[in-house]
C-alpha positions in Angstrom: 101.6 -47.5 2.7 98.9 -45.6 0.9 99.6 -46.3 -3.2 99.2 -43.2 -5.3 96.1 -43.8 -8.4 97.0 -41.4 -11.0 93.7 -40.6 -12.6 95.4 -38.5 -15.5 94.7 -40.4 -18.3 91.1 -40.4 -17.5 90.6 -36.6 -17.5 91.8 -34.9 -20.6 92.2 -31.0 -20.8 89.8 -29.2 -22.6 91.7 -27.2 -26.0 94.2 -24.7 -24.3 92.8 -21.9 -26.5 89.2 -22.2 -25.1 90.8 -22.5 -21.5 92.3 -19.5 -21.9 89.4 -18.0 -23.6 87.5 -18.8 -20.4 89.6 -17.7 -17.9 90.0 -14.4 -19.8 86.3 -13.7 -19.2 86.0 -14.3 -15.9 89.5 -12.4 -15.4 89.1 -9.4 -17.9 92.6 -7.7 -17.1 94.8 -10.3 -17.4 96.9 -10.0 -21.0 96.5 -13.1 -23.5 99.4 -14.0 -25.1 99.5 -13.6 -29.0 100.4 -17.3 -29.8 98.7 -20.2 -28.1 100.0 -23.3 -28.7 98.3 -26.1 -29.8 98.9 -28.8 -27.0 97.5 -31.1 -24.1 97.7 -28.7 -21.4 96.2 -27.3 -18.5 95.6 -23.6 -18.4 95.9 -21.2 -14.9 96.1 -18.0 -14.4 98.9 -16.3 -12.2 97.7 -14.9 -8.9 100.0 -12.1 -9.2 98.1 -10.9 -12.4 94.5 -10.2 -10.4 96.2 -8.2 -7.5 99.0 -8.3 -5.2 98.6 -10.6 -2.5 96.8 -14.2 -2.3 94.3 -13.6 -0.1 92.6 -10.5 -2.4 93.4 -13.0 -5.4 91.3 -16.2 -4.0 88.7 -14.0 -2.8 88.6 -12.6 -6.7 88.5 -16.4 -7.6 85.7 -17.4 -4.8 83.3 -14.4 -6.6 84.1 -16.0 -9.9 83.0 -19.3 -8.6 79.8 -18.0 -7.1 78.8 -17.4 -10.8 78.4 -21.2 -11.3 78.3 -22.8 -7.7 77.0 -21.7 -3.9 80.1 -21.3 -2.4 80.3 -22.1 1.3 83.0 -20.8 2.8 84.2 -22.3 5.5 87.8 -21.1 6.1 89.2 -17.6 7.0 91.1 -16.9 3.8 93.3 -14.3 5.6 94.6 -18.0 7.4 96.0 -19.3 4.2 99.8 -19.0 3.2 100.6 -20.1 -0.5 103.6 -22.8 0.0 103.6 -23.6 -3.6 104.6 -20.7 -5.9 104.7 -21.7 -9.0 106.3 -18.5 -10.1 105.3 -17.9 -13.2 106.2 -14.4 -15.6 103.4 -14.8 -17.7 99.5 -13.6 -16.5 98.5 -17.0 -18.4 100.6 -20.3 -17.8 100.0 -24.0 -19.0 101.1 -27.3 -18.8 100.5 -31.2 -17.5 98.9 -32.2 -14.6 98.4 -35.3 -12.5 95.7 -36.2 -10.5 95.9 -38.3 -7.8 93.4 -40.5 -5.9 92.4 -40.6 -2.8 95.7 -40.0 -1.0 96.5 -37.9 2.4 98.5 -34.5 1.8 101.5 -36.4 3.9 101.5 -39.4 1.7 101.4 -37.2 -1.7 104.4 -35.1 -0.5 106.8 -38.2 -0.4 106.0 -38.8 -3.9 105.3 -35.3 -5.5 106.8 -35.0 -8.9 105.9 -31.4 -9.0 104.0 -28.5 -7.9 101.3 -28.8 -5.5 98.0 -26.3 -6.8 96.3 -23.8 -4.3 92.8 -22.7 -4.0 93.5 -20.1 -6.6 94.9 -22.8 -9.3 92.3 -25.3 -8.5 90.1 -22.8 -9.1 91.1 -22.2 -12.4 91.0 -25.9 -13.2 87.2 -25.8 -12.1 86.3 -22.8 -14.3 87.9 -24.7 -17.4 86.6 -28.2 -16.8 83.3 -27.6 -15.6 81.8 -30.9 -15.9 84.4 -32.7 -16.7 85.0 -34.2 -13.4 82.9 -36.4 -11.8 80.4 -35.5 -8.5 80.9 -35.3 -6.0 84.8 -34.4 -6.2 87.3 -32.7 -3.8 90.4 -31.0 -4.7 93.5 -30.7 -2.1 94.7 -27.9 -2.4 98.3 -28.4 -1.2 99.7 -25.7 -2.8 98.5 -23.7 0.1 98.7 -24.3 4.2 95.9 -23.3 6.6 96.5 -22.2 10.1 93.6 -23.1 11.7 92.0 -20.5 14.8 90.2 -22.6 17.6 90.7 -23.2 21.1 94.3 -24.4 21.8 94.8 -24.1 18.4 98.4 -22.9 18.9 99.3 -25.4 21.2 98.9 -27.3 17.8 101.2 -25.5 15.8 103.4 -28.7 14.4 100.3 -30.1 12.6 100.1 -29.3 9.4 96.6 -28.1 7.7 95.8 -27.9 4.2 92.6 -26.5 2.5 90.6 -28.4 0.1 87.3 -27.3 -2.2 84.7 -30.0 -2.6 81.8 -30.2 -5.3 78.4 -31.6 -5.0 76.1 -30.9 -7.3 76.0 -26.9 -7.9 77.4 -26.7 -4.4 80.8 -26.0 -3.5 82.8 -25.7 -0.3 85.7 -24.5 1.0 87.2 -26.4 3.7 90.5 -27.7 5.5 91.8 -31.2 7.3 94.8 -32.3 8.7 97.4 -33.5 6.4 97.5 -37.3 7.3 93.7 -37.6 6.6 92.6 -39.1 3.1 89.6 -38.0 2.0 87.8 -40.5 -0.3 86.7 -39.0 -3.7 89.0 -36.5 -3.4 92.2 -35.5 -6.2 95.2 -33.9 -5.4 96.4 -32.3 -8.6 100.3 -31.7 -9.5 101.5 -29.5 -11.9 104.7 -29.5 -13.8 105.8 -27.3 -16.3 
């Protein structure tokens, strides 16, 4: 059995004001709340605040990337179905994360102690960490499910398909894999409230 690394303590969050600060720049129309505490947290923006549906919000997310990295896009985006809603009321929400090491998407679901990010999320965590994590790095990005379209694909339907962003230098990509691959160098982030 594959033994989860929790690479947590390693990676501390930038101060929650200036994450928000951030994200408020690249996401003008989203409303700042009045009091920020001061705390350890992660900051993410909620999808619902950029537009209505998640395929318009991670293609707002994959322009603000393009600011800082070539994006290479290698996924149909209107194949993606959030599975993770984190629900949130607020444009802004925080809190902890773990990151996990090196783990399939099959092995982190028997121990998941919280919510699984999406593109969108992960995205977030990029634009507030920039160098902060080391390169190369992937993300899964099991918060969201991919259906892939190839030949036979639907003969395939009971595999699951997850997508995941990698960064290499000032390169990023946008990809998907199976859920029983682990992908080495790779985090899986988990959010809890």
């Amino acid at each position: 059995m594959e033994r989860a690394k929790n690479l947590s303590s390693s990676i501390f969050p930038e101060n929650l004001k200036d994450q928000i600060a951030i994200l408020s720049l690249y996401f003008p129309r989203i409303k700042v709340p009045q009091e920020i505490p001061y705390t350890s947290a992660f900051g993410f923006i909620n999808w619902r605040s950029v537009t209505k549906n998640y395929q318009s919000a991670l293609k707002k997310a994959i322009q603000v990337l393009k600011r800082n990295f070539e994006v290479h896009l290698e996924i149909n985006l209107e194949r993606i179905e959030k599975k993770e809603d984190l629900k949130a009321k607020e444009d802004i929400f925080w809190g902890k994360v773990e990151l996990f090491e090196n783990l399939s998407a099959q092995a982190m679901k028997k121990i998941k102690k919280g919510y699984f990010l999406g593109i969108f999320e992960t995205a977030c965590l990029i634009l507030t960490h920039i160098g902060k994590f080391p390169k190369p790095v992937g993300f899964n990005c099991l918060g969201d499910r991919y259906y892939p379209s190839y030949p036979g694909s639907e003969l395939r339907k009971h595999l699951i398909y997850h997508p995941y962003v990698y960064i290499s230098k000032n390169h990023l990509w946008i990809r998907y894999e199976w859920e029983r691959v682990i992908r080495i160098n790779h985090l899986t982030p988990v959010f809890s409230f």
